[in-house]
N, C-alpha and C positions, 0 to 999 in steps of 0.2 A: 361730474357731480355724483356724491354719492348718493346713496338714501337713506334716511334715517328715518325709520318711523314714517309718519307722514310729512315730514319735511324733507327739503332739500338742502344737503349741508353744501354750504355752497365757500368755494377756496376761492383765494386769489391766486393766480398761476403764479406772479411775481414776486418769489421772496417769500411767498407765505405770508403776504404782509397782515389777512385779514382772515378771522373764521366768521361766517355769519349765518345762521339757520333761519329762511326765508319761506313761508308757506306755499306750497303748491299752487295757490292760485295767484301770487303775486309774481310780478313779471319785474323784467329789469326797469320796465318804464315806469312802474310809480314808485321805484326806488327812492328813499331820498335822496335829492344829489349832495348832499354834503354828506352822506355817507360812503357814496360810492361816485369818481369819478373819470371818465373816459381819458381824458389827457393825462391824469397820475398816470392810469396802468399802461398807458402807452407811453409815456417818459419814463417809467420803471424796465419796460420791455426794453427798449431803443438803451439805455443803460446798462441791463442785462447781456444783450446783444454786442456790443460796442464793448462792454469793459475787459478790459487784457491784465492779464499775469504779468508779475514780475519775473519774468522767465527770460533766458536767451533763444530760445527756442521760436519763440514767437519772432524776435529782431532778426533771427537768421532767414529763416521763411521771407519775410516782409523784404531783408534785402538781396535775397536770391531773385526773388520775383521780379524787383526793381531792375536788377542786372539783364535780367534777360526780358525786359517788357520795353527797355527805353532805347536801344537800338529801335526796335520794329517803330514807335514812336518816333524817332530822331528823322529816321525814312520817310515816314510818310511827311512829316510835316518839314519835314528842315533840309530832307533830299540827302543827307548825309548815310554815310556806308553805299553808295550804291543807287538809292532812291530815288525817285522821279520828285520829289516836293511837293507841297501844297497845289499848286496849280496840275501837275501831270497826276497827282490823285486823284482831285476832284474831276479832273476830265475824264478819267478812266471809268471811274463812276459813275456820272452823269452820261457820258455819249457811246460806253463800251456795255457798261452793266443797266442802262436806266435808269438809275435808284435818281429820285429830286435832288437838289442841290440840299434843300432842306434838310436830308436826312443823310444823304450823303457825308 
């Protein structure tokens, strides 16, 4: 927030979507809500966050990662490469490490 004067210029982080100068004694809670609301700036954010480039850059990442994440995945769960499978996991887990079945 900046300062202005005696106000607070007060931004939206997302997009810039809004300017609005608010007086020092007013708080977010007697905002109006149709002016200002919590689900937009977090579906703005989550949008923000999430949206990707038309880029190759980004699909090369995404399937390098792939490549090397679903072995270790295929092992644990499907016992494939090597792997103990579903059952010799969660035992490992459960009666070698402790961890709950639930979280395991």
């Amino acid at each position: 927030m900046k300062r202005v004067g005696s106000l607070f210029h007060i931004t939206c982080l997302v997009n810039n979507c809004y300017h609005k100068e608010i007086p020092m004694s007013t708080t977010t809670a007697t905002l109006n809500p149709l002016e200002f609301s919590w689900s937009q700036a977090i579906s703005r954010t989550l949008r923000r966050v999430l949206a990707t480039d038309a880029d190759a850059t980004g699909l090369i990442l995404r399937l390098a990662l792939g490549v090397m994440i679903f072995p270790h995945g295929a092992q644990k769960l499907l016992g494939w490469f090597g792997g103990y499978g579903f059952t010799g996991t969660m035992a490992f887990f459960t009666e070698n490490m402790g961890i709950p079945a639930v979280f395991a």
